[in-house]
N, C-alpha and C positions, 0 to 999 in steps of 0.2 A: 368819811365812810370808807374804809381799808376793806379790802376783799381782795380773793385770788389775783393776782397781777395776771391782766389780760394781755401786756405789752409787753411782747420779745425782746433783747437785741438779735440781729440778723447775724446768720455763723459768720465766723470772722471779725467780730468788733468783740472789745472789750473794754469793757467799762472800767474795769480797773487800770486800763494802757492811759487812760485821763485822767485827771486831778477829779478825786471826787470832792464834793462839799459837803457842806453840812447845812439843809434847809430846814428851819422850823415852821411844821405846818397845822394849822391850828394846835399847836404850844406841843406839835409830838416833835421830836428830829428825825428827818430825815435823810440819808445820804443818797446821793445821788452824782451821776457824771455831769462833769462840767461843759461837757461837750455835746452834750445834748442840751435840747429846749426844755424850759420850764415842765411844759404839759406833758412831754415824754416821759420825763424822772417822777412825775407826779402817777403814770400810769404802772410804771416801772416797780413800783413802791405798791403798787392795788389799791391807790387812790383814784377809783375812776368818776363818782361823780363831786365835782367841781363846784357849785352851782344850782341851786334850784331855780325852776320858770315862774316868774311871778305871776305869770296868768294863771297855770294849773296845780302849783307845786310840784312840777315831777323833777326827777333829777336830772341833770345838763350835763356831760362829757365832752372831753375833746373829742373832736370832727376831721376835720378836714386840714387838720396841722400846719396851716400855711397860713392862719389868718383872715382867711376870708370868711367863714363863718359864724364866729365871736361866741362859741360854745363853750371856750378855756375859760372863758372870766373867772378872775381872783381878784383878790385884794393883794396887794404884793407891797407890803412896810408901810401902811397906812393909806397905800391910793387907792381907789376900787375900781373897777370893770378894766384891768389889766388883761392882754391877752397870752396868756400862759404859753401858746405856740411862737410866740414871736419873744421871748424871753429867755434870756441863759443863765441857770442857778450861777447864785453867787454865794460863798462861805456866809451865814449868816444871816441869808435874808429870811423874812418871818410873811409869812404865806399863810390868809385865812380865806376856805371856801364863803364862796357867797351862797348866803340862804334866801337871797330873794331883795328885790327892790326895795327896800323902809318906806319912801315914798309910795309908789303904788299898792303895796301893802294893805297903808293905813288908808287909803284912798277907798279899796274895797271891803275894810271892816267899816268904815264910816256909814258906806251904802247900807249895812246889815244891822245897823243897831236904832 
């Protein structure tokens, strides 16, 4: 889900002074600096939510960029619950948002049928 880019660079950096990459995220490309975090280039881009909660379905964003809050989860080239903050695009890598737990999921459509 792309929307207005909520995430700055700060005056004086540029993004183009780094090797940008090229991430494909759910099968769109995107470019992004290589010198930033995953989760940065991903908000950078007006990708801000990441992730849905498998308890309420609301959407998840990056937090607190440093890892301690595990709000960035992706999938990052086939592994899931990657933390997007603690990642550095790489030329190539394929990045799909997580839409929610499979398991807990099916665990609560079971209850309702």
């Amino acid at each position: 889900m792309a929307s207005k880019a909520l995430f700055k660079y700060l005056p004086g950096h540029s993004a183009g002074a780094s090797a940008m990459v090229s991430v494909l995220v759910n099968g769109a490309v995107v470019p992004m600096s290589s010198a930033s975090s995953l989760a940065a280039g991903l908000l950078a881009a007006g990708i801000t939510a990441v992730r849905v909660s498998p308890v309420g379905q609301g959407p998840r964003a990056p937090y607190c960029m440093m890892g301690v809050c595990f709000e960035c989860l992706v999938d990052v080239n086939g592994r899931p619950n990657q933390q997007a903050c603690l990642i550095t695009p790489q030329d190539g890598m394929e990045v799909t948002t997580m839409q929610a737990a499979p398991s807990l999921l099916d665990a609560q459509e079971a209850k309702h049928v």
